[in-house]
NUKOLFI-672362 format. One line per 2 residues: number of its first residue (from 0); their letters; for each residue x, y, z of C-alpha. Coordinates in Angstrom, 2 decimals. Layout:
BEGIN
NUM = A = X:Y:Z  ...
***
This chain:
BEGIN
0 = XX = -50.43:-31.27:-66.12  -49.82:-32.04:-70.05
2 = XX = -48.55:-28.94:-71.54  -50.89:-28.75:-75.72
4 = XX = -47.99:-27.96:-78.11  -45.00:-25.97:-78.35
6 = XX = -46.31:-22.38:-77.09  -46.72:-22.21:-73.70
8 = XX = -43.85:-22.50:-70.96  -40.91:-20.49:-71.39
10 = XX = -38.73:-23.49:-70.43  -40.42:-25.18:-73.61
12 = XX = -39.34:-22.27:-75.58  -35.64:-22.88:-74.19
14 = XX = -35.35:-26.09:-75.45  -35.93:-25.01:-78.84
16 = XX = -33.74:-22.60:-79.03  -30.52:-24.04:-79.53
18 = XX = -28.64:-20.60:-79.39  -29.42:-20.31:-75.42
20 = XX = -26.71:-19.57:-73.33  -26.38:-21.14:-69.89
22 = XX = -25.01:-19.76:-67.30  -24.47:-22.31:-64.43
24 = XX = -22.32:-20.17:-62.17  -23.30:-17.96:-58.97
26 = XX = -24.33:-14.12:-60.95  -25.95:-11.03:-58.79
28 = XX = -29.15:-9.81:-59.65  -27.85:-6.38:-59.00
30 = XX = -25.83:-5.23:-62.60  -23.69:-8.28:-63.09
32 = XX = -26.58:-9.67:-64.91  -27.07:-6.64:-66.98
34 = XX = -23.01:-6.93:-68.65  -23.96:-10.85:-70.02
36 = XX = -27.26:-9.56:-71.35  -25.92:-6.34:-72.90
38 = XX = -23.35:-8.21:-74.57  -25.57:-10.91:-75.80
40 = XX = -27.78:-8.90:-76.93  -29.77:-11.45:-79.57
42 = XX = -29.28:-14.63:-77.81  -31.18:-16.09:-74.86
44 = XX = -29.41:-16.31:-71.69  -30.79:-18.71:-68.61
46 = XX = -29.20:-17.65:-65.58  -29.22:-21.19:-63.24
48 = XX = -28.39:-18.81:-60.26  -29.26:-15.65:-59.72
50 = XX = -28.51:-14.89:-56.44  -30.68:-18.14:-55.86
52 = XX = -33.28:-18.29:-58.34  -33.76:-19.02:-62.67
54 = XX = -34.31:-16.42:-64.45  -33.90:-15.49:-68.32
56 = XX = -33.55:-11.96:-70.67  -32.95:-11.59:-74.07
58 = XX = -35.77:-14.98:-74.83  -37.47:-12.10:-77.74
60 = XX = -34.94:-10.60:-78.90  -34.92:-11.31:-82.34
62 = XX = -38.17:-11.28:-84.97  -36.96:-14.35:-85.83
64 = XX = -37.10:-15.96:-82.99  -40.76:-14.67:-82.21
66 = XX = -41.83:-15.33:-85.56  -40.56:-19.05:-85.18
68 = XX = -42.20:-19.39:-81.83  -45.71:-18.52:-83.77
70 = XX = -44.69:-20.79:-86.21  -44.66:-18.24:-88.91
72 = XX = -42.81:-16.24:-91.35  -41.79:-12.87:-89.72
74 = XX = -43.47:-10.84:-92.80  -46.59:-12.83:-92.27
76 = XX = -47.08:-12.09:-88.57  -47.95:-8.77:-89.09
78 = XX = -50.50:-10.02:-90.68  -51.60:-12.32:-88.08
80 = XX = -51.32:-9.76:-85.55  -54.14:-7.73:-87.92
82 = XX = -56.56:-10.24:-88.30  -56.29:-11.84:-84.61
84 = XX = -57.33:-7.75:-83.75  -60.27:-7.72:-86.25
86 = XX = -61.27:-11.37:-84.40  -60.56:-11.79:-80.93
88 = XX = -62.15:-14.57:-79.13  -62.49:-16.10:-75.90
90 = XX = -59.54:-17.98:-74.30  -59.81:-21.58:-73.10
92 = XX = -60.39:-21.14:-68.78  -58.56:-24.22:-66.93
94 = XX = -59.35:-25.26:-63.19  -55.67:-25.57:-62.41
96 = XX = -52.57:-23.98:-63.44  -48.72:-24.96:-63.26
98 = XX = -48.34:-22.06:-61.02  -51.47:-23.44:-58.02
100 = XX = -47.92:-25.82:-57.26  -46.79:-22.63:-55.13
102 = XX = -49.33:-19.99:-53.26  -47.04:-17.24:-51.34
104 = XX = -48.40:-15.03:-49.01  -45.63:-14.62:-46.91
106 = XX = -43.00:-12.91:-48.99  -40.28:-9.99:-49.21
108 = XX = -40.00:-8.43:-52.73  -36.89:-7.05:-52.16
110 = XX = -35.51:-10.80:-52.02  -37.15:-11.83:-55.10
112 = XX = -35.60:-12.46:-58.36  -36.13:-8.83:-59.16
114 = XX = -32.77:-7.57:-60.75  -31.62:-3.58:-61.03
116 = XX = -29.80:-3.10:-64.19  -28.16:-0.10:-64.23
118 = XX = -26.62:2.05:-61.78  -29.06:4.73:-62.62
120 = XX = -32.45:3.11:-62.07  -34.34:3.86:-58.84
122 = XX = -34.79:0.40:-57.54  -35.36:-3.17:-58.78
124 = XX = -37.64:-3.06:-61.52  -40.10:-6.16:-63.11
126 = XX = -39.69:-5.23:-67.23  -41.20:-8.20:-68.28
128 = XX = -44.58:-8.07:-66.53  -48.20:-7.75:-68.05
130 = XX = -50.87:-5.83:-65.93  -54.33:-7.73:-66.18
132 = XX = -57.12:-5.51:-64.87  -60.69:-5.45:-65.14
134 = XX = -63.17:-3.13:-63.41  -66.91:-2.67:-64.63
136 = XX = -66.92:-5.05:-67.12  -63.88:-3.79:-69.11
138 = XX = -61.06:-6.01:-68.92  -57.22:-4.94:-70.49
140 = XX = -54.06:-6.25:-70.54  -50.53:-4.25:-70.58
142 = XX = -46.84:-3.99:-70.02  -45.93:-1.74:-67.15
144 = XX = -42.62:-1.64:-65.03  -42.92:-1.77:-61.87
146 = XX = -40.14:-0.73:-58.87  -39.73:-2.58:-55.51
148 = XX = -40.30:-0.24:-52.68  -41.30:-2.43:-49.89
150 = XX = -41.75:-6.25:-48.90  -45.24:-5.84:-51.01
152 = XX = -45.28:-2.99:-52.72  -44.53:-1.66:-55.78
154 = XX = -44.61:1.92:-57.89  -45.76:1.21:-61.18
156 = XX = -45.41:3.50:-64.27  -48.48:4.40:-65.72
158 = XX = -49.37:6.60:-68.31  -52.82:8.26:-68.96
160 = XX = -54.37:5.21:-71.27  -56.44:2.52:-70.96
162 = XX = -55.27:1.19:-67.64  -54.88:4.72:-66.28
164 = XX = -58.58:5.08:-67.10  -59.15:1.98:-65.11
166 = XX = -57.79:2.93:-62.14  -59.07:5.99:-62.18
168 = XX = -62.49:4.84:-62.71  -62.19:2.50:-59.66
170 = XX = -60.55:5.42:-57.52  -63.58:7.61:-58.12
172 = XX = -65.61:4.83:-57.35  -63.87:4.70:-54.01
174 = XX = -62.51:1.07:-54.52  -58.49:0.06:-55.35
176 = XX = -58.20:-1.49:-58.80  -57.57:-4.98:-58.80
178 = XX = -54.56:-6.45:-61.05  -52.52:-9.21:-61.30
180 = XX = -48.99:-9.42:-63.13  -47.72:-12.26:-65.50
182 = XX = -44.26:-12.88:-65.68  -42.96:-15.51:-68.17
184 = XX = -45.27:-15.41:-70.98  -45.09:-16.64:-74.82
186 = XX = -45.29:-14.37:-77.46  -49.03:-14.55:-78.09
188 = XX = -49.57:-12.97:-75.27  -46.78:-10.68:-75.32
190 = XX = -47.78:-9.12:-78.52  -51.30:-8.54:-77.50
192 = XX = -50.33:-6.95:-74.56  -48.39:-4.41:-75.97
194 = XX = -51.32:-3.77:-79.16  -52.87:0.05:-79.31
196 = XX = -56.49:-1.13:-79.38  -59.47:0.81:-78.42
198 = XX = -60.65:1.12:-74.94  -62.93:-1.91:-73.74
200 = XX = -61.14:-4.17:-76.51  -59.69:-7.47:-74.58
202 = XX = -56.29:-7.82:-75.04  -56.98:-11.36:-73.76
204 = XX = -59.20:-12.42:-76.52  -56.82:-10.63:-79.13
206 = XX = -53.62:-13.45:-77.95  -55.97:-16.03:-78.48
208 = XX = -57.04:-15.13:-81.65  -53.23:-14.77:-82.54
210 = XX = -52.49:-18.01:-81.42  -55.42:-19.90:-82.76
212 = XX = -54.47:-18.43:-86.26  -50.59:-19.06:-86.13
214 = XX = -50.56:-22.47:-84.30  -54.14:-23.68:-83.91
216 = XX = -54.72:-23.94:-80.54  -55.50:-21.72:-77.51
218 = XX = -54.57:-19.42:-74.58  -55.39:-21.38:-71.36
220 = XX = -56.48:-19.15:-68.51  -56.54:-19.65:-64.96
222 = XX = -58.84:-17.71:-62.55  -57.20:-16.14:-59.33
224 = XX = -58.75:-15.77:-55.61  -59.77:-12.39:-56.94
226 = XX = -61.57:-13.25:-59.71  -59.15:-12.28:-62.36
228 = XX = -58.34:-14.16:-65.37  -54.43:-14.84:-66.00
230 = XX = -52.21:-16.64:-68.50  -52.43:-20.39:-66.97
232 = XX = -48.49:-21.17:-67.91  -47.07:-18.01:-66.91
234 = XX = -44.03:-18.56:-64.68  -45.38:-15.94:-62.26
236 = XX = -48.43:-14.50:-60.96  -48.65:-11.48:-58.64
238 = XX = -51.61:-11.11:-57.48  -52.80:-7.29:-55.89
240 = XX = -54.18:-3.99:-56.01  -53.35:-0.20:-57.29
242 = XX = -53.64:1.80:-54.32  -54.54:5.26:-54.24
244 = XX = -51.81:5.87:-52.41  -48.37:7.26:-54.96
246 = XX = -44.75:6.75:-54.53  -41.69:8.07:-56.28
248 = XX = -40.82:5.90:-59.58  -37.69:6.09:-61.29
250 = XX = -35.17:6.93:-62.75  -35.45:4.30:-65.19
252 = XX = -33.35:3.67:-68.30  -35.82:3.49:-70.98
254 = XX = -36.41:2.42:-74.63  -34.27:4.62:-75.99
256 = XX = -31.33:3.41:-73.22  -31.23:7.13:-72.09
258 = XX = -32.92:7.59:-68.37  -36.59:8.62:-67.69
260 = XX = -37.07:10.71:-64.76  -38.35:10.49:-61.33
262 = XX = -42.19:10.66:-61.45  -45.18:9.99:-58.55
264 = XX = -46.75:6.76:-59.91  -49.46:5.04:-57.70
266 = XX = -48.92:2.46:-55.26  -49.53:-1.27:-55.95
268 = XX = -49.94:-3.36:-53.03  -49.43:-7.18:-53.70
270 = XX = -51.24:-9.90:-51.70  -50.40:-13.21:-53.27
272 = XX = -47.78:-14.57:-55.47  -47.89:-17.70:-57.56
274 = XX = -45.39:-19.62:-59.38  -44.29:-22.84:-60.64
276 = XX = -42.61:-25.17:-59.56  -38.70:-24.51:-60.73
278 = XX = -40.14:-21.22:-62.09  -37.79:-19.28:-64.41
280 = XX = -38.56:-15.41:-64.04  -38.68:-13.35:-67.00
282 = XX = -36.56:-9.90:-67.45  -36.22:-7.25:-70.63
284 = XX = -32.94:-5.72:-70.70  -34.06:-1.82:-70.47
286 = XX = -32.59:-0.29:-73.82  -31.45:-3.10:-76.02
288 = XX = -33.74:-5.37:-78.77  -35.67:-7.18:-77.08
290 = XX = -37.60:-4.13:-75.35  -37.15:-2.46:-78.86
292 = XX = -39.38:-5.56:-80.26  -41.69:-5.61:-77.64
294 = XX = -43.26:-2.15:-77.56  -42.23:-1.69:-81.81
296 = XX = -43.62:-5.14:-83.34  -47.08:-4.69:-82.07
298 = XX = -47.67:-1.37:-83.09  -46.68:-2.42:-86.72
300 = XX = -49.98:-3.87:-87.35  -51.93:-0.65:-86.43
302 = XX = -49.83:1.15:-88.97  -50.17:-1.03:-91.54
304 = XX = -53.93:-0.87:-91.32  -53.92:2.96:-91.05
306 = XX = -51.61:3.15:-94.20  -54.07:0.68:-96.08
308 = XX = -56.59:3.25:-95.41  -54.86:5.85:-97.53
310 = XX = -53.21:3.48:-100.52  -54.49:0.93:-101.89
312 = XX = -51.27:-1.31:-101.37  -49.34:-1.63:-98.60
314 = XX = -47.15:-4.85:-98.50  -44.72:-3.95:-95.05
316 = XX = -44.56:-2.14:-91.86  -41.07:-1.91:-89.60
318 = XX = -40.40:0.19:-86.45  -36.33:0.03:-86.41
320 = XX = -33.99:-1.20:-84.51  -31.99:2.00:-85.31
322 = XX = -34.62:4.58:-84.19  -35.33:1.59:-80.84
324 = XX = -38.46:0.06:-82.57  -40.31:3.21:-81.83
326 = XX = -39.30:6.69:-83.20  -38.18:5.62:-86.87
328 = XX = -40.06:3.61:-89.70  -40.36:2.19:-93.02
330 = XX = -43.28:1.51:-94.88  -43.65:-0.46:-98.50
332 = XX = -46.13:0.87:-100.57  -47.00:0.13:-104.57
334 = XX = -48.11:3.90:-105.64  -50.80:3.79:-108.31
336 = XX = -50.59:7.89:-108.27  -47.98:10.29:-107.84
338 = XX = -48.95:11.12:-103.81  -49.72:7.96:-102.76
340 = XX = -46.43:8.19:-101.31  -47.20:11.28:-99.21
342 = XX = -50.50:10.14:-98.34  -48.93:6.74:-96.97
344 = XX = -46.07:9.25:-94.89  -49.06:11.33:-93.36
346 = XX = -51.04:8.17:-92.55  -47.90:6.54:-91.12
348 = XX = -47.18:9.36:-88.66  -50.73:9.91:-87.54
350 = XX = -51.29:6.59:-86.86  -48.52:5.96:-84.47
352 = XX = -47.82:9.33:-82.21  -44.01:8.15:-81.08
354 = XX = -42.99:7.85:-84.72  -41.03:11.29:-85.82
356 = XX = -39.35:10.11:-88.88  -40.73:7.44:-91.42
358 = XX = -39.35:6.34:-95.18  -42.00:4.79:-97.87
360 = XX = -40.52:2.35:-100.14  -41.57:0.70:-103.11
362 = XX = -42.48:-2.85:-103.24  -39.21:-4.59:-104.33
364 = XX = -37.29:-2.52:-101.63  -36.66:-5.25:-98.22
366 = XX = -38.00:-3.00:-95.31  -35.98:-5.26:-92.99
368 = XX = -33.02:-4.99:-95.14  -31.29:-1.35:-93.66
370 = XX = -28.83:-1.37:-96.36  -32.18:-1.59:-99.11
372 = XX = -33.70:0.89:-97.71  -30.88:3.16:-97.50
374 = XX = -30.13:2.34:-101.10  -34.21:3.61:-102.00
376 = XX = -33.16:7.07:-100.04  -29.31:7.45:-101.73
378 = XX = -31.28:6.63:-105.87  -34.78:7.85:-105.42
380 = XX = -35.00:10.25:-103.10  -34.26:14.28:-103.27
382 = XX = -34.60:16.80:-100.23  -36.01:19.78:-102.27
384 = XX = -39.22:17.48:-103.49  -39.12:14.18:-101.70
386 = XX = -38.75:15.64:-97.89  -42.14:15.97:-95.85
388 = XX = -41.61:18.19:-92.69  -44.27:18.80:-90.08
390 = XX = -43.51:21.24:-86.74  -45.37:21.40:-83.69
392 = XX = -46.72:17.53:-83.80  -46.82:15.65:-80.43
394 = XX = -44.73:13.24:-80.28  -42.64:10.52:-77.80
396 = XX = -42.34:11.31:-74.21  -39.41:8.97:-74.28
398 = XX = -37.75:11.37:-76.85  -34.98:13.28:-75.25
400 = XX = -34.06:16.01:-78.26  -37.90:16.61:-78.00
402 = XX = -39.36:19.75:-76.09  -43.10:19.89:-75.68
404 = XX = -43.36:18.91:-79.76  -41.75:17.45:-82.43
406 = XX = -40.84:17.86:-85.71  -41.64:14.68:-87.92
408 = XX = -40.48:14.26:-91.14  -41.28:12.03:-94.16
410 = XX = -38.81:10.53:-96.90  -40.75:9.64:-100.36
412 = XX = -38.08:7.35:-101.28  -40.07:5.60:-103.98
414 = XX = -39.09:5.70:-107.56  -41.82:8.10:-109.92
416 = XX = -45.38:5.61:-111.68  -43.01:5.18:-114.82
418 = XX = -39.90:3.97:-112.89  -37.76:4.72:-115.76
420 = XX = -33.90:4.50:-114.77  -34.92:3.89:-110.89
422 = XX = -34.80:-0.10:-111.40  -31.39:-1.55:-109.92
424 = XX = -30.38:-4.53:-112.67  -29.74:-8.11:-111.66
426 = XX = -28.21:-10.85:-113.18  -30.83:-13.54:-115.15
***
């Protein structure tokens, strides 16, 4: 089957990237793996042999890298990302996939390519994997780990949003949801899955939208025995059900590399898997940057648009590395009255509920330049007038120092309308 362009096989991806490391030799699935990825923590690594099979981590780790793969600037997909959400559109359905070369329905999870990384977690977890569902007409597309716990069976972590709602819809109903999960997937698709969109909005359609905007051309899709629509070049394709049944899931070292505790998830029972041939399974390093820019990029876009609501210019949105893509932010704003600044901060906060400290900027500060932005807060920022503090807000789960609330604060760290003295002089 002729692979259409650059964007679709994460061994296509590999062969761009010319900082891939290799590794040829025997590694174990169980923590060795997780050493080589911690320490290469921005670079691709392809293992040839992990305990048998290919596998890869770290392929997203950089914006970059994911900006490249889109064929765009890394400013400009954020706005990408915005207009593929106000647009989505139907993906391109295919009547054979890479991954028909290899129907299993005689398998043992727990001697699959699944790897435990830490010492800590609970099992061997799938990081990488997008949940497709659909029930009732309302289709949606997510990350969710999920933890071995039998030969075909897995406890995945849910938590009460849009596929929650599924499931529970289909539970009620008295039937078992029915999924599949995509493992090795390009960044279109990536993206989209982890977007907050409204309920009933099809993450699907979103990724095509994305691609068809950055590199004009679409997401193929494959249809499964049960009727589900998946990514036609994903490396992997579990195909099953969420039981009613629940299991014990966890510990888990999460986003924030501390552990998340031991919770009764529900029960996903898998029937078929697919893959292709030579497949190369896709992991996310728990903790490190490529699950920072994973869950942090694609919430960017939602900010951005909720800011633009309360300013009238908003130029950048990042979610940093520092505070793990998801607790910390910076926002770059040109203020056209004094409070624009707090506006943006209050708009900022409310529009992404994890967030619990966030810094406005002007326009000629780099919001992916640390050192820039810590420059706005040490020459235009003061705690007695430029400090916004609210108590009591919900906040991240995923948040250790956090009790039932949080306290989120806001740093004005934009220079006053006349900007007299705040300028930093360069050489002409």
């Amino acid at each position: 089957m002729h692979e259409q362009g650059v964007s679709l096989s994460v061994r296509s991806f590999l062969d761009q990237f010319k900082e891939t490391i290799v590794v040829k030799g025997h590694i174990s699935r169980d923590l060795e793996l997780t050493h080589i990825l911690y320490r290469e923590k921005t670079r691709p690594v392809l293992f040839e042999d992990l305990d048998g099979f290919r596998a890869v981590g770290n392929l997203w780790s950089t914006r970059e890298r994911i900006a490249a793969a889109m064929g765009v600037e890394p400013a400009e997909l954020t706005r990408k990302m915005i207009q593929a959400m106000d647009s989505p559109s139907k993906p391109q359905e295919l009547e054979n996939a890479p991954f028909d070369q290899n129907v299993l329905t005689d398998f043992d999870l727990r001697e699959s390519a699944i790897p435990k990384f830490y010492k800590t977690d609970g099992g061997r977890f799938v990081t990488a994997g997008v949940v497709i569902a659909e029930h009732d007409g309302v289709r949606n597309m997510s990350f969710h780990r999920l933890m071995v716990i039998d030969e075909d069976k897995f406890a995945i972590r849910i938590v009460p949003r849009h596929l929650y709602a599924l499931h529970r819809r289909a539970i009620d109903q008295g039937q078992e949801l029915k999924i599949a999960v995509a493992v090795g997937l390009c960044p279109s698709i990536m993206l989209s899955a982890a977007m907050s969109l409204e309920f009933g909005k099809d993450e699907l359609t979103v990724a095509n939208s994305l691609r068809q905007l950055c590199l004009k051309e679409p997401v193929s899709v494959r249809k499964l025995r049960n009727c589900l629509l998946v990514p036609a070049f994903a490396e992997y394709i579990f195909e099953g059900r969420i039981t009613k049944d629940v299991a014990d899931e966890g510990p888990f070292v999460d986003i924030t590399g501390t552990i998340d505790p031991v919770r009764k998830q529900p029960v996903v029972e898998i029937d078929r898997i697919y893959h292709r041939d030579d497949a190369i399974f896709q992991m996310i390093l728990p903790g490190v940057n490529e699950h920072y820019l994973m869950m942090g990029m694609p919430r960017e876009p939602v900010i951005q648009k909720t800011v633009g609501l309360a300013v009238p210019e908003v130029h950048a949105v990042r979610l940093t590395e520092g505070g793990c893509c998801w607790l910390h932010g910076v926002v770059s704003i040109t203020k056209q009255r004094e409070g624009d600044s707090v506006n943006a901060i209050m708009a900022a906060l409310g529009s992404h509920a994890s967030m619990k400290m966030v810094t406005v900027v002007d326009r000629d500060i780099d919001v992916f330049d640390d050192r820039e932005v810590e420059w706005a807060v040490a020459t235009r920022f003061q705690g007695h007038r430029n400090l916004v503090v609210i108590e009591n807000a919900r906040g991240s789960s995923l948040d250790p120092s956090a009790d039932e609330t949080t306290t989120k604060v806001g740093i004005d760290a934009t220079k006053p309308i006349d900007g007299k003295g705040f300028d930093r002089v360069k050489p002409e």
